[in-house]
N, C-alpha and C positions, 0 to 999 in steps of 0.2 A: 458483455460483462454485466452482473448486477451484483449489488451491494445494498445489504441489509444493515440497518440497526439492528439490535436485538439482544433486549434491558441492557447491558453496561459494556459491549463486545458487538463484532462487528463479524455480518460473515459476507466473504468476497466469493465468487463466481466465476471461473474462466475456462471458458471449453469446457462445462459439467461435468469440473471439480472444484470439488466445495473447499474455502480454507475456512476457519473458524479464529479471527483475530484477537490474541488477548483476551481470553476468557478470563474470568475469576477463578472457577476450577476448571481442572484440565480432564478428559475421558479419553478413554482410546477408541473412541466409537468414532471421529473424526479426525480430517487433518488440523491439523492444531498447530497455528503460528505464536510463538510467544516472544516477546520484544524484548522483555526487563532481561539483561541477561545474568543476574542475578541469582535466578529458577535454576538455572543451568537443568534443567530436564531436554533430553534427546536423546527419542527413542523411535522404535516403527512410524507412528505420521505423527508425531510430536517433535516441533522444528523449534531448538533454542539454541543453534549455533551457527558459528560462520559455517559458509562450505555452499556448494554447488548440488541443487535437487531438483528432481525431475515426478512429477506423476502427471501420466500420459503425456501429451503434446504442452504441459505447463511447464516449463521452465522455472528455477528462480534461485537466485542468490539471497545470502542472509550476509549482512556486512557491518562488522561492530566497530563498535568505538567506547566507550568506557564506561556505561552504564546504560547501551538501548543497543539491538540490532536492528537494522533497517533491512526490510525485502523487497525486493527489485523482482518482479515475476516477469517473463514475456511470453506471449502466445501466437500464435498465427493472429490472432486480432488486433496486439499490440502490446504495449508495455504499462506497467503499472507497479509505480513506487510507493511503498507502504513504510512510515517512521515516525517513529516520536522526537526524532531529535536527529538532526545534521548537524555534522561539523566539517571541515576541511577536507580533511581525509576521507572521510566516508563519500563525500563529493566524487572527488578526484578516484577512488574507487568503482564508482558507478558510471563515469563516463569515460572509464577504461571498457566497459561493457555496453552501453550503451549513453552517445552524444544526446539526444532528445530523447523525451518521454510521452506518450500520450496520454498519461493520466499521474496526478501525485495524490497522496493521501496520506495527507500531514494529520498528525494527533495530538490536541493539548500545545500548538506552537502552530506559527505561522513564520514565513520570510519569504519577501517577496524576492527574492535576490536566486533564489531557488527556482521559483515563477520566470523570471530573464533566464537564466542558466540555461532550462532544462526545457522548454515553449512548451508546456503540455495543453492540449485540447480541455484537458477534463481536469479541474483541483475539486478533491473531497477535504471534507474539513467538520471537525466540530465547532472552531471557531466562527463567528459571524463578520464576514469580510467583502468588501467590494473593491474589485480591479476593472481599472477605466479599460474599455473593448471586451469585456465578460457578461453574461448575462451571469444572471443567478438564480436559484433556484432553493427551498428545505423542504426537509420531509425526513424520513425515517427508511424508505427503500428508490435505489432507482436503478433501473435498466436502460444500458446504451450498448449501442456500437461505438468502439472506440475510434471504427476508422472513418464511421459518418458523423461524432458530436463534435460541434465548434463553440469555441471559448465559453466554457460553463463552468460554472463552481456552482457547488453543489454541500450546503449547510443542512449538518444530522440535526436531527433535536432530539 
């Protein structure tokens, strides 16, 4: 898995295919995850809705709740939860699909409660956070295995 900053959007990596998080503008030149669900845009690899998707061996759900969708991907390397915003349901949602996560990547919010939930190896974040037994890490890109990195957070700038 690697994960880029890049200016005000993020792009994820799993099994060499590219998502493009939350752009400011959207292209069709990419797959294109968009969270607010607001856009409501979805179309060919423009993803602003609930439902079950698939490009090649990536897996992933989009699962809303009343003003964000959260994406839940998994790959043969592992699982990777992408959200601006959890609530209850959308919880209870995601561990109808999957009980643990190997990676979260929380945006503009933190909870630790999520961190007990869900034990991921890997928390991405913009925010600047320390969990007792995490090491930690910022920068602007990283590449990992998800099924060899142990307890890391990892702060964008």
């Amino acid at each position: 898995m690697e994960v880029k900053k890049i200016n005000n959007h993020y792009e994820l990596v799993l099994d060499n295919v590219n998502f493009i998080l939350d752009p400011s503008s959207v292209s069709e030149a990419a797959n294109i995850i968009l969270t607010d669900i607001k856009k409501n845009i979805n179309y060919d690899r423009i993803f602003n809705s609930p439902g079950e998707y698939n490009i090649g061996d990536v897996y992933f759900w989009g699962l809303a709740n009343k003003e964000f969708i959260t994406y839940l991907f998994t790959n043969k390397e592992g699982s990777v939860l992408y959200s601006k915003e959890l609530n209850e349901e959308t919880i209870k949602k995601i561990r109808l699909i999957q009980k643990e996560l190997d990676a979260i990547f929380l945006i503009d919010f933190f909870d630790e409660k999520i961190v007990s939930l869900f034990k991921p190896s890997l928390i991405l974040t913009n925010k600047n956070i320390n969990l007792p037994k995490f090491n930690r890490q910022k920068g602007d890109k990283l590449k990992v295995n998800l099924k060899k990195v142990e307890r890391l957070i990892f702060v964008f700038q």
